[in-house]
C-alpha positions as CSV (number, residue, x, y, z in Angstrom):
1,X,107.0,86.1,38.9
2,X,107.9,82.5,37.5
3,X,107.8,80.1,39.9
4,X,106.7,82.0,43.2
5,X,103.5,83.6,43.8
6,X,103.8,86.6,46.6
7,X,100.6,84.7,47.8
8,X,101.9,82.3,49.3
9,X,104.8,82.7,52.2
10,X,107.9,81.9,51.7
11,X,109.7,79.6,54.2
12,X,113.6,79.9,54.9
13,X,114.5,76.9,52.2
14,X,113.2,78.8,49.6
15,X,114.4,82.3,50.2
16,X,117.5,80.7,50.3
17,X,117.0,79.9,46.8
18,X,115.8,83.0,45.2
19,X,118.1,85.8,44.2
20,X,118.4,89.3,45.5
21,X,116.5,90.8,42.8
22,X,113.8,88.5,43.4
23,X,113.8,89.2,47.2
24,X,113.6,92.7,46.7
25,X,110.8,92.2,44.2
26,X,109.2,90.0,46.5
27,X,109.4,92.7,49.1
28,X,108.2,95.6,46.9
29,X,105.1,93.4,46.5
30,X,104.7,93.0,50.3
31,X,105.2,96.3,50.8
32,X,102.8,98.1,47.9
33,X,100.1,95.2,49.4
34,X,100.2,96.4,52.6
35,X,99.9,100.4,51.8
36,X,97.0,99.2,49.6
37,X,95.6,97.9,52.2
38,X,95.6,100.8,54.5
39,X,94.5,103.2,52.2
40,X,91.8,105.3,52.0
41,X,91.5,105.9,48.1
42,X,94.5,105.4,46.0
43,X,97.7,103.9,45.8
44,X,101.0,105.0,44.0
45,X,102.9,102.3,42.6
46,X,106.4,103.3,41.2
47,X,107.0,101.2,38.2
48,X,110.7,99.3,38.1
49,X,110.8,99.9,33.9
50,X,109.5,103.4,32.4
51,X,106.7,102.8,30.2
52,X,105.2,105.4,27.0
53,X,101.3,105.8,27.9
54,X,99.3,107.9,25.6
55,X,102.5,109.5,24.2
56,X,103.9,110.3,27.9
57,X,106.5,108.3,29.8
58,X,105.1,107.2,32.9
59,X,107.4,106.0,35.9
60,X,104.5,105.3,38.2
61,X,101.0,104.8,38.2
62,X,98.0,105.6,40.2
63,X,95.6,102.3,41.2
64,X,92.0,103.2,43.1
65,X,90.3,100.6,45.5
66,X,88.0,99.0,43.8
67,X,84.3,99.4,44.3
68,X,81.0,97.6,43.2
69,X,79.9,99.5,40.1
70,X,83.7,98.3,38.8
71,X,82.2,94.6,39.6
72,X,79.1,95.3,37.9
73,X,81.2,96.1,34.8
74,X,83.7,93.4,35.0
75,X,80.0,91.0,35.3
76,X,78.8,92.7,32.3
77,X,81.9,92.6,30.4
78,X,82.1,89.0,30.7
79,X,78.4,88.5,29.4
80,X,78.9,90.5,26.1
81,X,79.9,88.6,22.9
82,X,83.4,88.4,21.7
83,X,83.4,89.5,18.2
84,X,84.3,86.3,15.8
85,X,82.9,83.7,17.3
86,X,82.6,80.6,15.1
87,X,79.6,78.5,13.6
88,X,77.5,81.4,15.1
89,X,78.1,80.4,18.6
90,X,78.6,83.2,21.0
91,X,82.0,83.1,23.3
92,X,80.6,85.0,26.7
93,X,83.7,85.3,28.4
94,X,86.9,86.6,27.6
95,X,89.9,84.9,28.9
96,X,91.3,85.4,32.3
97,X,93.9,87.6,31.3
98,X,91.8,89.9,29.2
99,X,90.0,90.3,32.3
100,X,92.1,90.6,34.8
101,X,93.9,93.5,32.7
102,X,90.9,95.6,32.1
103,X,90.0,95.4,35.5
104,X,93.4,96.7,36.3
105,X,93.7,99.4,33.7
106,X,90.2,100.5,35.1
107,X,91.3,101.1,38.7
108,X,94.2,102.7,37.3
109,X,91.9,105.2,34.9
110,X,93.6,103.5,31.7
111,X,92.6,101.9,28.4
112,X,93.2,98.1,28.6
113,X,95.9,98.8,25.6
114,X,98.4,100.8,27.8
115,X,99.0,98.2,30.0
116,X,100.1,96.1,26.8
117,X,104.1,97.7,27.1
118,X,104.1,97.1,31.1
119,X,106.8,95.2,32.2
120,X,105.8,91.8,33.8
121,X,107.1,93.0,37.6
122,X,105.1,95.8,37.1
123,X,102.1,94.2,36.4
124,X,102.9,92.2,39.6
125,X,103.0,95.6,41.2
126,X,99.7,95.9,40.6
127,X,98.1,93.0,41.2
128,X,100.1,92.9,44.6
129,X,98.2,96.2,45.0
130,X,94.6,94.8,44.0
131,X,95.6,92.2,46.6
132,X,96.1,94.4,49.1
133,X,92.6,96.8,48.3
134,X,91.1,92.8,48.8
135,X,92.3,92.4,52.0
136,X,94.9,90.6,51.0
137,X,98.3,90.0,53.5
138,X,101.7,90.2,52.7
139,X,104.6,87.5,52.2
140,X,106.9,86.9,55.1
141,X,110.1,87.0,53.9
């Protein structure tokens, strides 16, 4: 989202400000959070804008809790070189956002490159559903 983080509650000025569409994105979060939270295994998170994955149009996708061998990977992942690194310096970490995808498109049993068509809301989707395996609490609205 642009300027509001589902993070963060919301007091009655600010909903005031935001539009219905953002509400009811707002509460989609809240609500995909929460059953993350609660689950045992997996969550089902229905995506607002079809996307093609591997040759198949996909209007929901499947997000596991995470568990520590997935933090052992992300650790190792951020330790190996990035390819083209310059003056034969090695980069160790790719950026934040290279991370944070591949880390999502693991719990959801995907290559990092079919998340690359997801609609931004979706991807909030998702993270609002990482949030939620974390412990995470939901927005008042």
């Amino acid at each position: 989202m642009d300027e509001h983080d589902t993070d963060d509650e919301l007091d009655d000025q600010e909903t005031e400000r935001l539009s219905p569409g953002e509400l009811a994105h707002i509460e989609l979060c809240n609500r995909i959070r929460a059953e993350a939270a609660e689950c045992e295994d997996t969550v089902t998170i229905p995506l607002l804008r079809t996307v093609v994955i591997a040759g198949a149009r996909c209007d929901e996708l499947t997000m596991r809790r995470m568990r520590a061998k997935d933090m052992i990977a992300a650790q190792k992942r951020r330790k190996v070189s990035r390819p083209g690194a310059k003056n034969g310096r090695q980069d160790a970490t790719p950026n934040a956002v290279e991370n944070g995808l591949w880390l999502l498109a693991r719990l959801a049993d995907l290559a990092p490159d079919d998340l690359d068509e997801l609609d931004m809301t979706d991807l909030d989707l998702m993270r609002a559903a990482l949030a939620g395996f974390q412990g995470g609490r939901p927005t008042s609205t």
